[in-house]
C-alpha positions as CSV (number, residue, x, y, z in Angstrom):
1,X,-28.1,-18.5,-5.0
2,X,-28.6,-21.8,-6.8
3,X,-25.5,-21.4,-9.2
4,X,-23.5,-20.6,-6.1
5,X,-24.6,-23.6,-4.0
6,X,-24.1,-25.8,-7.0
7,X,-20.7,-24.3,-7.5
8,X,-20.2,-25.0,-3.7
9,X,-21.4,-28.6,-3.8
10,X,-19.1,-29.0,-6.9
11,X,-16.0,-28.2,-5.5
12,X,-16.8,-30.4,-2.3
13,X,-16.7,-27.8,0.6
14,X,-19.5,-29.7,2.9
15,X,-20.3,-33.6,3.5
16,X,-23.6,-34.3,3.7
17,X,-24.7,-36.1,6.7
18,X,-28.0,-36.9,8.4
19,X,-26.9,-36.1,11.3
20,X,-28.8,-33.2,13.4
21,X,-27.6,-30.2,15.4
22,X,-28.9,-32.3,18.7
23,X,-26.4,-35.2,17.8
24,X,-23.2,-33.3,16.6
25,X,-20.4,-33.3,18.8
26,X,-18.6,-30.2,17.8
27,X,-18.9,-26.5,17.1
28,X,-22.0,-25.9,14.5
29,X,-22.2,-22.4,13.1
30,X,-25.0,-20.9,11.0
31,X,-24.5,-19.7,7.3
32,X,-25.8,-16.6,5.4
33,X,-25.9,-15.1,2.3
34,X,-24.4,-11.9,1.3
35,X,-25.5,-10.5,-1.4
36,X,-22.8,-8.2,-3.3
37,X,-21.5,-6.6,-6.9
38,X,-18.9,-7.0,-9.1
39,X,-17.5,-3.4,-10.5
40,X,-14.8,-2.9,-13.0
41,X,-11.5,-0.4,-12.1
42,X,-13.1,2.7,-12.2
43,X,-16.3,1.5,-10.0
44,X,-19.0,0.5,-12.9
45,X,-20.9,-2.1,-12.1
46,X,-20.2,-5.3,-13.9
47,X,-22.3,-8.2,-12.1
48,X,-24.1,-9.5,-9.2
49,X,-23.1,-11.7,-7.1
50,X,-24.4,-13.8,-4.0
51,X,-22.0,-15.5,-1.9
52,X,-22.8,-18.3,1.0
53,X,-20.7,-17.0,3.9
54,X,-20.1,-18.8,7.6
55,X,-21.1,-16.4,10.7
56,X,-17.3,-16.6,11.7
57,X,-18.3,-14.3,14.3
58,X,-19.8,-16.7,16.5
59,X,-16.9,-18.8,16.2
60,X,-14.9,-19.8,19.3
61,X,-11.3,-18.0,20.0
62,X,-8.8,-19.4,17.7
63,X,-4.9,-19.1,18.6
64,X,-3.7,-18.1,14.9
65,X,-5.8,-16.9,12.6
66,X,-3.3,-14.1,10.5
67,X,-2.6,-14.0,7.3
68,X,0.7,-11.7,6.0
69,X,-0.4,-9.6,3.0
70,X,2.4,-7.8,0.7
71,X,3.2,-4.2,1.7
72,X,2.0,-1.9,-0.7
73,X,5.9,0.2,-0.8
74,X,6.8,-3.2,-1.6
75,X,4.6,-3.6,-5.2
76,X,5.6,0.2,-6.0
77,X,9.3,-1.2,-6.0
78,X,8.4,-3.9,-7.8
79,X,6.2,-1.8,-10.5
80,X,9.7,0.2,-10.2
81,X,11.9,-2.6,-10.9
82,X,9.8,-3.8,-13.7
83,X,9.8,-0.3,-15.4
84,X,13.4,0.1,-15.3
85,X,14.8,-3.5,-16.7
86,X,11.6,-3.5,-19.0
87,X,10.0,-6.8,-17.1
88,X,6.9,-8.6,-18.2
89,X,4.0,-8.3,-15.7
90,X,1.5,-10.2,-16.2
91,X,-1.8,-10.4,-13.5
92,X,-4.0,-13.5,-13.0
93,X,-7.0,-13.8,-10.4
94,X,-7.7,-16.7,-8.5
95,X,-11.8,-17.4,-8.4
96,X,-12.7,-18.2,-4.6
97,X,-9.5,-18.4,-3.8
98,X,-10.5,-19.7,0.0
99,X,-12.1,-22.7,-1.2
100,X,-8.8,-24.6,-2.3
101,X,-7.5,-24.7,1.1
102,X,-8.9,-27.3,3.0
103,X,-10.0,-26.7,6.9
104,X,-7.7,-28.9,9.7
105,X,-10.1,-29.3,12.3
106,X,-14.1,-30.8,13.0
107,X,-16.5,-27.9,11.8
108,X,-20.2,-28.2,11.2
109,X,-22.4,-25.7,9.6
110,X,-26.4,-25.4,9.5
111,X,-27.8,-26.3,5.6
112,X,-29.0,-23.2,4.1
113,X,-32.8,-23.6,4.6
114,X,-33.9,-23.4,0.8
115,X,-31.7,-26.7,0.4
116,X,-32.4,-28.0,3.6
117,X,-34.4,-31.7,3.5
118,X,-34.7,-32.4,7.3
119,X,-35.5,-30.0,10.2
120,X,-31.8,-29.3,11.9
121,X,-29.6,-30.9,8.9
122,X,-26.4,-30.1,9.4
123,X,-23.3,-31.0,6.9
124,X,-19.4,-31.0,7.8
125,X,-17.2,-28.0,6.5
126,X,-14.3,-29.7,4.3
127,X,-13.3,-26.3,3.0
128,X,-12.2,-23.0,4.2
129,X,-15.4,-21.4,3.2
130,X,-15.5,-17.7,3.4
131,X,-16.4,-15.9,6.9
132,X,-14.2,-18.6,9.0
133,X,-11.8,-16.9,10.9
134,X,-8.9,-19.2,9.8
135,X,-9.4,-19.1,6.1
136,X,-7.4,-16.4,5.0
137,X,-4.4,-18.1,6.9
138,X,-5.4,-21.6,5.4
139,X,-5.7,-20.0,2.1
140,X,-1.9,-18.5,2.4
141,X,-0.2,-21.8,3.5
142,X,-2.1,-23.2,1.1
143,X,-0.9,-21.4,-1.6
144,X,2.3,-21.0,0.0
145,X,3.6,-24.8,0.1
146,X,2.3,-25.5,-3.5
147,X,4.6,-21.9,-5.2
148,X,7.2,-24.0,-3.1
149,X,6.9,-26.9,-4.8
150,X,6.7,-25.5,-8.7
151,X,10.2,-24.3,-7.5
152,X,9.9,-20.5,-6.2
153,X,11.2,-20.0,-2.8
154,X,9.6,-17.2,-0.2
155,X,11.8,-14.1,-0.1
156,X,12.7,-13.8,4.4
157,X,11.0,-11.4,5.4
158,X,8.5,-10.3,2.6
159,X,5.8,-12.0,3.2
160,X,3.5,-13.5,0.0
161,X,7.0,-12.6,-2.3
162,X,8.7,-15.1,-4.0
163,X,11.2,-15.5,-6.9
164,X,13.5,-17.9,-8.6
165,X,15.9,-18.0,-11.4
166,X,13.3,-16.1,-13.6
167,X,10.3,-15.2,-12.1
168,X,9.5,-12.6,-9.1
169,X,6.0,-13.4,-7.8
170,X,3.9,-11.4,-5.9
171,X,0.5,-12.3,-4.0
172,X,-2.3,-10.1,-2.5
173,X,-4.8,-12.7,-1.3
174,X,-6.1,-13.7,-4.5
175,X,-4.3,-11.5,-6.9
176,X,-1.3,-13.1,-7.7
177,X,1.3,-11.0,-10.1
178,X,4.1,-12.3,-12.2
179,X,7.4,-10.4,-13.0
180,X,9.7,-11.9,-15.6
181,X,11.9,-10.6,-18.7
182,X,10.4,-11.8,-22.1
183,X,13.1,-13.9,-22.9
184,X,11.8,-16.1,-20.3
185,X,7.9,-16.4,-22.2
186,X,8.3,-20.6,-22.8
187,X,9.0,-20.6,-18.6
188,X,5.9,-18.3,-18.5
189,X,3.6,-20.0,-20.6
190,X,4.2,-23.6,-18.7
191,X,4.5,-21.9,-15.1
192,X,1.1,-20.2,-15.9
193,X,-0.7,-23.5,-17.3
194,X,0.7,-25.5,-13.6
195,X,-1.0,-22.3,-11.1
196,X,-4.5,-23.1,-14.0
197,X,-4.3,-26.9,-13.2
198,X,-4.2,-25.8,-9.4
199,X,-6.2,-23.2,-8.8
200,X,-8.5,-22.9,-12.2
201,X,-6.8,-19.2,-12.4
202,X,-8.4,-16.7,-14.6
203,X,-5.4,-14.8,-17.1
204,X,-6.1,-10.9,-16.5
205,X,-3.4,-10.2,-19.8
206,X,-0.9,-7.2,-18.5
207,X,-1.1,-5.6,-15.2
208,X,-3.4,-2.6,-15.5
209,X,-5.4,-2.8,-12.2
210,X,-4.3,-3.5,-8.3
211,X,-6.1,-2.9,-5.3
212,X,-7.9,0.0,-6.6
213,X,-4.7,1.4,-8.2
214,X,-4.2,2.0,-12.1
215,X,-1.2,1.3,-13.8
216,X,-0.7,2.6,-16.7
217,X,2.8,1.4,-19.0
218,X,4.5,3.0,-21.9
219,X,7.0,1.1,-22.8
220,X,8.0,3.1,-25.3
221,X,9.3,5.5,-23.6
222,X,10.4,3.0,-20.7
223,X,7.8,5.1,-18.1
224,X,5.3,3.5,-15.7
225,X,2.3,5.6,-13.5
226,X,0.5,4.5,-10.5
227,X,-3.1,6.8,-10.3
228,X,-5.7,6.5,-7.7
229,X,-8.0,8.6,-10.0
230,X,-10.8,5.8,-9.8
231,X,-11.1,6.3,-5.8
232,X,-11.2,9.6,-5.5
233,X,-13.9,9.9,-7.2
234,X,-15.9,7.4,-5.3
235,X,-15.0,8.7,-2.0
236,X,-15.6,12.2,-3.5
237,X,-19.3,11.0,-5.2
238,X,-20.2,9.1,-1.3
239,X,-19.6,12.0,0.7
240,X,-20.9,14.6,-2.2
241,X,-17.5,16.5,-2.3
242,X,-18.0,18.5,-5.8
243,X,-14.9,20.5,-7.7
244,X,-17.5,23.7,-7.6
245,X,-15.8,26.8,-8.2
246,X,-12.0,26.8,-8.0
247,X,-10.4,24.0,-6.2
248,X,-7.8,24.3,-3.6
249,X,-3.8,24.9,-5.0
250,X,-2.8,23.2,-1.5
251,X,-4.4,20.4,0.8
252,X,-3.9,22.4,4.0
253,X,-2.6,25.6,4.5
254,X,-2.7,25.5,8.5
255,X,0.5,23.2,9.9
256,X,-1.4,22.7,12.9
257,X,-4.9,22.7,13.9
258,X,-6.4,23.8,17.2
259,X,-8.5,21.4,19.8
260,X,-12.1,21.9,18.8
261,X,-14.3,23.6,22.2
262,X,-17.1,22.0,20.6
263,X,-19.9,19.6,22.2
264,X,-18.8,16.2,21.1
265,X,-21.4,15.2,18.7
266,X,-21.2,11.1,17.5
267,X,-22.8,11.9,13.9
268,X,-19.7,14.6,12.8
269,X,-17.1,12.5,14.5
270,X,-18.2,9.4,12.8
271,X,-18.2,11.5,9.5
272,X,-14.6,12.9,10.3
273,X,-13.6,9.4,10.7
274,X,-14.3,8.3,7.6
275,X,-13.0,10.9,5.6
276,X,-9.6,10.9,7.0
277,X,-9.8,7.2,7.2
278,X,-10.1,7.2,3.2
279,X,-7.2,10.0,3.6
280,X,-5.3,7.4,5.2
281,X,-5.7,5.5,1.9
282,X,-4.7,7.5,-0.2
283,X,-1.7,8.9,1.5
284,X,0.0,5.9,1.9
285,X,-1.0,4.1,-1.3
286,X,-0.2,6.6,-4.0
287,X,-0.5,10.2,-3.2
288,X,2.2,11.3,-0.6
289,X,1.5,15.0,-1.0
290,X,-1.1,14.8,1.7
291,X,0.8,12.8,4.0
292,X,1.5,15.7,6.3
293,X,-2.4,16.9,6.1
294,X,-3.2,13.0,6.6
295,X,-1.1,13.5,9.8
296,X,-2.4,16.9,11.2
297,X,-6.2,15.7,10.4
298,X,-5.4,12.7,12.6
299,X,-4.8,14.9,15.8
300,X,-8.6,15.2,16.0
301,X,-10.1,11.9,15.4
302,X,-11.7,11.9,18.8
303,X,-13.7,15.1,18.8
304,X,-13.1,17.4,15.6
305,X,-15.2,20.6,15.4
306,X,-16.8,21.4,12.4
307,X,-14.1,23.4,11.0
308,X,-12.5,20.3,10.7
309,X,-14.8,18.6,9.1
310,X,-14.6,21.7,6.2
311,X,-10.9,21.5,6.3
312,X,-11.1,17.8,5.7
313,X,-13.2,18.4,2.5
314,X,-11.4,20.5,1.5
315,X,-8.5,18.4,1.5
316,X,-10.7,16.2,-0.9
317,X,-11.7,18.7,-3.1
318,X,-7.8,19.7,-3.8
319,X,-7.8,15.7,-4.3
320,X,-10.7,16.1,-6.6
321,X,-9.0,19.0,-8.7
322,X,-5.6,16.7,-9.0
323,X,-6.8,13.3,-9.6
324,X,-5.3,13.2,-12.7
325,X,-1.8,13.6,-10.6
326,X,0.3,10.2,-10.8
327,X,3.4,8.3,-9.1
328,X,5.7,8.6,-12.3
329,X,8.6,5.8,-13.3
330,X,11.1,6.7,-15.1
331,X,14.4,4.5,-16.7
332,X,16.0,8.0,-17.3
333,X,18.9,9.0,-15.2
334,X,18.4,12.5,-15.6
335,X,14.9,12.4,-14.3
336,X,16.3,11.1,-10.6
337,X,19.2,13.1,-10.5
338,X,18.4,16.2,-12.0
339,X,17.2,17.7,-8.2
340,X,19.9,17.0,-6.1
341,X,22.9,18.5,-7.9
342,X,23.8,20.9,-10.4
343,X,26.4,19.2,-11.9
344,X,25.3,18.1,-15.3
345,X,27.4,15.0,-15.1
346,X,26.0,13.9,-11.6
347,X,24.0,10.2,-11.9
348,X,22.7,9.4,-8.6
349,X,22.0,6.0,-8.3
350,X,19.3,3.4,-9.0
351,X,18.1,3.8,-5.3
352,X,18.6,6.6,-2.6
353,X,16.5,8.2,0.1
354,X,15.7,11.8,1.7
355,X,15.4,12.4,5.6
356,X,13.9,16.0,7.1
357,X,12.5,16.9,10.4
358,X,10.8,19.9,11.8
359,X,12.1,20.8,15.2
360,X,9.4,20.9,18.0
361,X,6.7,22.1,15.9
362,X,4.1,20.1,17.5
363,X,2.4,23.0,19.9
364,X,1.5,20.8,22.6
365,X,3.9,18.4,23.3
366,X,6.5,20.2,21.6
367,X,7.7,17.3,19.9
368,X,9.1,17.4,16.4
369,X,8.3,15.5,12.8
370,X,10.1,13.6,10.9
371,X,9.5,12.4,7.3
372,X,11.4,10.5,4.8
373,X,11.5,9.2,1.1
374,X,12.4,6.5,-0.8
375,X,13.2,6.5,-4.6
376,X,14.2,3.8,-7.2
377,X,14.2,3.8,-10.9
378,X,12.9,7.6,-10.5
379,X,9.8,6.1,-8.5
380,X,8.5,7.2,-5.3
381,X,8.7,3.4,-3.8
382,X,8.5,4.5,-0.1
383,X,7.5,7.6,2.1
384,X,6.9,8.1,6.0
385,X,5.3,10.9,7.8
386,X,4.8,11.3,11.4
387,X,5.6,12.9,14.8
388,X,9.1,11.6,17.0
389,X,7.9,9.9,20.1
390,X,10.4,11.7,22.4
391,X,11.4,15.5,23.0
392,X,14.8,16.5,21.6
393,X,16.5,19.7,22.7
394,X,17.7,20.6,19.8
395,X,17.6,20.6,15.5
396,X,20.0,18.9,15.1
397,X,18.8,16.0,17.6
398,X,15.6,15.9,16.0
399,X,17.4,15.3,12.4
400,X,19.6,12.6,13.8
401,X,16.4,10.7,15.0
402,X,14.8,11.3,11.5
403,X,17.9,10.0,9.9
404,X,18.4,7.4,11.9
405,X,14.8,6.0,11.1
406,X,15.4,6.3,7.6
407,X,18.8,4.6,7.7
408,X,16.4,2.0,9.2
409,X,14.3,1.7,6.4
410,X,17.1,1.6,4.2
411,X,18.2,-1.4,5.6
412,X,15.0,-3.4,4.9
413,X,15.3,-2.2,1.3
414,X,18.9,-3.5,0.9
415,X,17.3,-6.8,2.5
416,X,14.2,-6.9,0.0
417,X,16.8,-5.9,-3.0
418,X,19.1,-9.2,-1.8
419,X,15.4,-11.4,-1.4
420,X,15.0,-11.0,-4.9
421,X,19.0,-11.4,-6.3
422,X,19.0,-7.6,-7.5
423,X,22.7,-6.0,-7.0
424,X,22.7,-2.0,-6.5
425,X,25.7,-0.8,-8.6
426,X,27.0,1.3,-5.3
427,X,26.3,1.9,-2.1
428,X,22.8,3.7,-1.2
429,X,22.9,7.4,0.0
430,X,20.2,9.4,2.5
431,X,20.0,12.7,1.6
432,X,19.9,15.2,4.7
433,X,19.7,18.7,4.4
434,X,21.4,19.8,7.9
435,X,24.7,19.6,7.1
436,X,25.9,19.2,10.9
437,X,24.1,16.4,11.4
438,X,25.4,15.1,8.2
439,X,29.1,15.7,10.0
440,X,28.3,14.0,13.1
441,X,27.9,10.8,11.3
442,X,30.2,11.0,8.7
443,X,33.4,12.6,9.7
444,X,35.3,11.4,12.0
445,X,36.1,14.1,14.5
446,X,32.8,15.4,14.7
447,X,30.0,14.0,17.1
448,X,27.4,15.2,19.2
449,X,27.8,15.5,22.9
450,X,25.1,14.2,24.8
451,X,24.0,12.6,27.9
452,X,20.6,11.1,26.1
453,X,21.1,7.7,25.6
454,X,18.8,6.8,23.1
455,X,20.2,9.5,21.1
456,X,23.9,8.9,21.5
457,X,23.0,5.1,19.9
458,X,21.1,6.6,17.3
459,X,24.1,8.6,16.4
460,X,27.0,5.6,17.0
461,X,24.6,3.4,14.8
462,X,24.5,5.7,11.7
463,X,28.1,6.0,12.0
464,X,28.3,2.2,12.2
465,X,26.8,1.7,9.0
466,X,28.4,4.6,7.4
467,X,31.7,3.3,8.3
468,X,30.9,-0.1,7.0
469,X,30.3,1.6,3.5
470,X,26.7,0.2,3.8
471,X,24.9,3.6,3.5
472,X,25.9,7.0,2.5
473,X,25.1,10.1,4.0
474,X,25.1,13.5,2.1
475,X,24.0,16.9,2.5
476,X,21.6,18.2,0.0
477,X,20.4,22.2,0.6
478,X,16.6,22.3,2.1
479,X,15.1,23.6,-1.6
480,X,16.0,20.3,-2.9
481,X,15.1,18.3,0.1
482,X,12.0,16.0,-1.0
483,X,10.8,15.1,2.1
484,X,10.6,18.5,3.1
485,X,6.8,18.6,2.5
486,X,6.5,15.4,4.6
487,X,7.2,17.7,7.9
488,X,5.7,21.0,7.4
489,X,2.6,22.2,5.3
490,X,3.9,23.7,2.4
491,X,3.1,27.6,0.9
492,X,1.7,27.5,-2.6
493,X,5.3,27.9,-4.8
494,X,7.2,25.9,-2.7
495,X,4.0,22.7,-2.2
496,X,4.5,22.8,-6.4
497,X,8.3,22.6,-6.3
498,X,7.8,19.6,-3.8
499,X,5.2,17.9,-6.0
500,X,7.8,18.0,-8.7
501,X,10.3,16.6,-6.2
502,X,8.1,13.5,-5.4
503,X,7.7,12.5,-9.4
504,X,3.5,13.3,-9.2
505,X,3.4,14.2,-12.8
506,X,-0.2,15.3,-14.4
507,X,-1.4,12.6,-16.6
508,X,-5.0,13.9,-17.6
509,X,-4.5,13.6,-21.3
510,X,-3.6,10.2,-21.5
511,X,-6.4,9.1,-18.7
512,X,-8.6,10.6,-21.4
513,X,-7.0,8.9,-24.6
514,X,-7.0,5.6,-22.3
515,X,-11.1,6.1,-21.6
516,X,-12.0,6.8,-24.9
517,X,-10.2,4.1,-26.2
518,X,-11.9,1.6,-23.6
519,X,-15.2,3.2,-24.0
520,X,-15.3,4.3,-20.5
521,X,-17.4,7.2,-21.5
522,X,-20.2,4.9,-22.2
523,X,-23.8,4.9,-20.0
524,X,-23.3,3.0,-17.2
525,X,-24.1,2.5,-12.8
526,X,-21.6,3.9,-11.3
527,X,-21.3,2.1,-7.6
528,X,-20.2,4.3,-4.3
């Protein structure tokens, strides 16, 4: 506590004044500590650490208090993009980042009562300490207005992105990523020692660690994995899910899963929460194979029976048994293209998507599911699954709605790709694999005849944009389609064919050459 309240008083956050909590004309809000630990990628502990916190919960109502954070499909592309034009990235940590952004308004807080020298002391908050509600938001303007003036300019639309002539910039709160070629180190090196003089920020070397993700390089062979190996295992050690016997070849083999008849009971439903909360995670940070089950699972948040509970650990267990399972990049042409077409001297290009839906497979409602996927540089950058909103009456309705989301998200992409000055070298294609729906909106004769309006300007907007030559759509046969497993549960053969599809590779060898030579092996605490 008394190294942090020094580092506090060093860095100015409060004024000291004699003033008392009687004589203060303004809001005055107590402080704790919190007391916390430091752990290293895979969850080892690595220090203690007690942090002096406001209670920003007793703060009045404030009009703006959000803070845009980078999209995590948006770092896969750029972990893509690096990988395939064989970009630097380099990762630097900024200590307390909070405390650099100073607070715009009259705040008092209470003196922490082992520094305390008169009953009811008070001092002025100069700083957005951590626990105000407004902090993260000063922090991000903050940081914002001074990238703006060492010359980077925000990409529209991307929030905490930015790039210039030679550098692509990335932020997540206090992790702040750079992206250049090496030919650009002497920009590097004097870019890097203007963010030190600004923020004291502490060099992490190469990218190996973000948000609980590892990313592993070999630049050798031009190839890039994202893992979450670390966090299944701590979800897995908190809720004592063990790989006993043989593990699970699929996450679910039910598509849907019936209403539970059972009593509600808070303790299993709290339970359930939480493990298909982490689910959530997972699927739609790097493991898209239980995207669908992520789905089903949440049908039952409210009152799951315990068969859902057992299903739902089970889903970790098949987690458990394929940790070692990673997002692969690849530079190789081949390795994107080799899929869709049979025709050894078919490249597909840099970038393209996949659309699917499963027609009124939802019992209930009798709504259908949609799914789609984004690739580039062989990557899986971007993947949606989920359940249409409307009834359609037929197939090929539901695949126009899937496709017409996708085209969608295509569109962002092709305005993230211009944010950043990168040029496809043709125009993007969406993979569908109903070929009358692929007809409606791409030849001219064809077109569905319907009195829905919503979906009639679905269908005249795809063919808009095909028109234009700004997207492509193709047909591609359904054993081929990779976002197949995104709207049905998948049987054994097929779920491994899809895996494939999705470029999860297993990388369990050289996790264990990458331990050994780190000395992960060694005695330590593991936290959960």
């Amino acid at each position: 506590m008394e190294i942090e309240w020094q580092d506090l008083c060093a860095k100015e956050v409060f004024e000291k004044t004699t003033m008392t909590t009687t004589t203060v004309d303004g809001e005055v809000l107590p402080l704790m500590w919190v007391y916390t630990y430091k752990t290293d990628g895979d969850g080892y502990l690595s220090r203690f650490k007690a942090r002096l916190v406001v209670r920003g919960d007793l703060q009045a109502p404030l009009d703006n208090t959000y803070a845009a954070t980078l999209a995590i499909r948006n770092f896969r592309a750029l972990i893509a993009i690096a990988n395939y034009f064989d970009l630097e990235l380099k990762q630097y940590d900024v200590p307390t980042a909070f405390l650099n952004a100073r607070i715009n308004r009259t705040l008092y807080a209470e003196t922490p009562a082992a520094f305390r020298h008169t009953k009811g002391e008070v001092m002025r908050v100069l700083r957005a300490l951590y626990g105000l509600k407004e902090s993260p938001v000063l922090w991000y303007n903050e940081l914002r207005r001074e990238l703006v003036k060492l010359g980077l300019k925000p990409v529209d639309g991307f929030p905490c992105l930015y790039t210039n002539h030679w550098l692509i910039l990335f932020v997540y709160v206090d992790d702040i990523v750079m992206a250049f070629h090496r030919s650009n180190v002497h920009l590097h090196k004097s870019f890097e020692q203007k963010l030190e003089d600004l923020y004291n920020t502490k060099a992490m070397g190469d990218l190996t660690w973000f948000l609980g993700i590892r990313v592993i390089r070999d630049r050798d062979v031009h190839k890039t994995w994202l893992i979450q190996d670390a966090f299944i295992d701590k979800v897995c050690a908190r809720f004592g899910i063990e790989t006993t016997g043989r593990c699970p070849d699929v996450p679910l083999t039910e598509n849907w899963l019936p209403q539970s008849n059972e009593e509600p009971d808070a303790a299993r439903t709290k339970l359930y929460q939480q493990l298909v909360g982490s689910l959530a995670y997972i699927a739609v940070w790097g493991r898209p194979d239980v995207a669908r089950t992520h789905v089903v699972f949440a049908c039952h948040l409210t009152n799951p029976g315990q068969s859902h509970v057992s299903k739902v650990r089970q889903t970790w267990r098949y987690l458990l048994g394929t940790k070692s399972l990673a997002l692969e990049a690849s530079a190789n042409a081949k390795d994107m293209a080799e899929y869709l077409s049979d025709d050894p001297t078919y490249r597909d290009p840099l970038f393209f998507g996949s659309s699917d839906a499963s027609y009124a497979d939802e019992p209930e409602t009798r709504r259908s599911s949609q799914g789609y996927v984004f690739k580039f540089g062989g990557l899986m950058i971007d993947w949606k699954s989920t359940i249409q909103r409307t009834v359609t009456k037929s197939t090929t309705e539901s695949e126009l709605l899937s496709l017409s989301l996708a085209a969608s998200q295509m569109e962002e992409w092709l305005r993230f790709f211009a944010g950043i000055n990168l040029t496809l070298d043709r125009t993007p294609t969406i993979w569908c694999d109903n070929q009358q729906t692929v007809g409606i909106v791409t030849k001219e004769h064809d077109k569905l005849h319907t009195k829905v309006k919503h979906v009639d300007i679905h269908q005249l907007w795809i063919r808009q944009e095909v028109t234009a030559l700004r997207i492509n759509v193709k047909w591609v046969p359904t054993d081929r389609m990779p976002a197949d497993g995104l709207t049905k549960v998948l049987p054994k053969q097929k779920f491994v064919e899809f895996i494939r599809q999705l470029g999860l590779v297993d990388i369990a060898e050289r996790l264990k050459g990458l331990r050994q030579a780190n000395g992960d092996d060694l005695d330590g605490i593991y936290i959960h």
